[in-house]
C-alpha positions as CSV (number, residue, x, y, z in Angstrom):
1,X,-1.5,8.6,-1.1
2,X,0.0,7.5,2.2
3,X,-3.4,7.9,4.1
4,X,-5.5,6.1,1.2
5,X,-2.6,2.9,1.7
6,X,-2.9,3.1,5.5
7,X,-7.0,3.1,5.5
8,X,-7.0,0.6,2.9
9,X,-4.7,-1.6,4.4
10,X,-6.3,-1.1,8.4
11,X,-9.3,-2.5,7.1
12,X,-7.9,-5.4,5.8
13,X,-5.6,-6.7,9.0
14,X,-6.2,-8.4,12.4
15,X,-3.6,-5.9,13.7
16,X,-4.4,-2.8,12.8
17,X,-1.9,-1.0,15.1
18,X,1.0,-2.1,13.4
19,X,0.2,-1.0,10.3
20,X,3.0,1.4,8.9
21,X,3.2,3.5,6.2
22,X,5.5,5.7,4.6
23,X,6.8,8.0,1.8
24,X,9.3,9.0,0.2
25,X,10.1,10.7,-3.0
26,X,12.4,8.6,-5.5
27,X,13.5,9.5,-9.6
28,X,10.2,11.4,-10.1
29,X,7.7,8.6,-8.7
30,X,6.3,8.9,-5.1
31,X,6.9,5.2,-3.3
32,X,4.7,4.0,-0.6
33,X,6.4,1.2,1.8
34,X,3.3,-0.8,3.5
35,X,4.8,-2.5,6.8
36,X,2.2,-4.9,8.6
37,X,2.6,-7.3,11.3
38,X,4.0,-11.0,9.8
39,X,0.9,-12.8,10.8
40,X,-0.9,-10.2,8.4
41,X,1.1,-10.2,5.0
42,X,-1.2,-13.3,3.4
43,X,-4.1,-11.0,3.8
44,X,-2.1,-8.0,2.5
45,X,-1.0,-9.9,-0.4
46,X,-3.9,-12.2,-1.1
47,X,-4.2,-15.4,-3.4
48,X,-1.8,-15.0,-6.3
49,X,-1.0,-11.4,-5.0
50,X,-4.5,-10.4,-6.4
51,X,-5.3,-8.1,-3.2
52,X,-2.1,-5.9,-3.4
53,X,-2.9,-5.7,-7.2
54,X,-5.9,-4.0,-6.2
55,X,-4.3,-1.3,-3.8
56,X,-1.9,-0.8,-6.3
57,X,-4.8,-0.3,-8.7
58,X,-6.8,2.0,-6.4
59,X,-3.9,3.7,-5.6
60,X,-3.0,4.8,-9.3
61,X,-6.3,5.8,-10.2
62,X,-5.9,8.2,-7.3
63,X,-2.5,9.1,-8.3
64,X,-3.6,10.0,-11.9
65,X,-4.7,13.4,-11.3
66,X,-1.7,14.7,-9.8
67,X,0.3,12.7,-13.1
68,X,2.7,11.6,-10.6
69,X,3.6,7.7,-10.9
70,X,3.0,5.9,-7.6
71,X,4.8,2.9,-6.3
72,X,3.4,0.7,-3.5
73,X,5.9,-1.4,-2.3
74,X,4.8,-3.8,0.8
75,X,7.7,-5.2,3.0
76,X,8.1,-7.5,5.8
C-alpha cells in the first residue's frame, strides 16, 4: 500500500521529492502517514477534502484482497 500512496500522491505535487511515506502496523489495521511539502497539502487534500477521499478510496479497494483495513492518514 505504501508504494500505491507514494505514486498516487508524486503525481499530484509540485514537489515530488519531498513526498514521504510510511507504514506502520497499528490494532490490526495497516496506517499509511503521507508527509508532503506545506506548499503541497491543498493539492493533497483538494476542495472539501474530496482528493484524499479518493486515495483513501483507491487505496481500500486495493486493500480489500488482503481483508486488512487500511488507514491513510496525511500530516503536515
Amino acid at each position: 500500500m505504501k508504494e500505491l500512496v507514494e505514486i498516487i500522491a508524486k503525481a499530484l505535487v509540485d514537489n515530488p521529492d519531498e513526498v514521504v511515506v510510511t507504514e506502520t502496523e497499528k490494532d490490526k489495521a495497516l496506517v499509511v502517514n503521507l508527509k508532503v511539502a506545506p506548499s503541497d497539502m491543498g493539492k493533497v487534500i483538494g476542495k472539501s477534502g474530496r482528493i484524499a477521499k479518493s486515495i483513501r478510496a483507491v487505496v481500500s479497494a486495493a486493500a480489500s484482497k488482503s481483508d486488512k483495513k487500511v488507514i491513510v492518514e496525511i500530516d503536515n
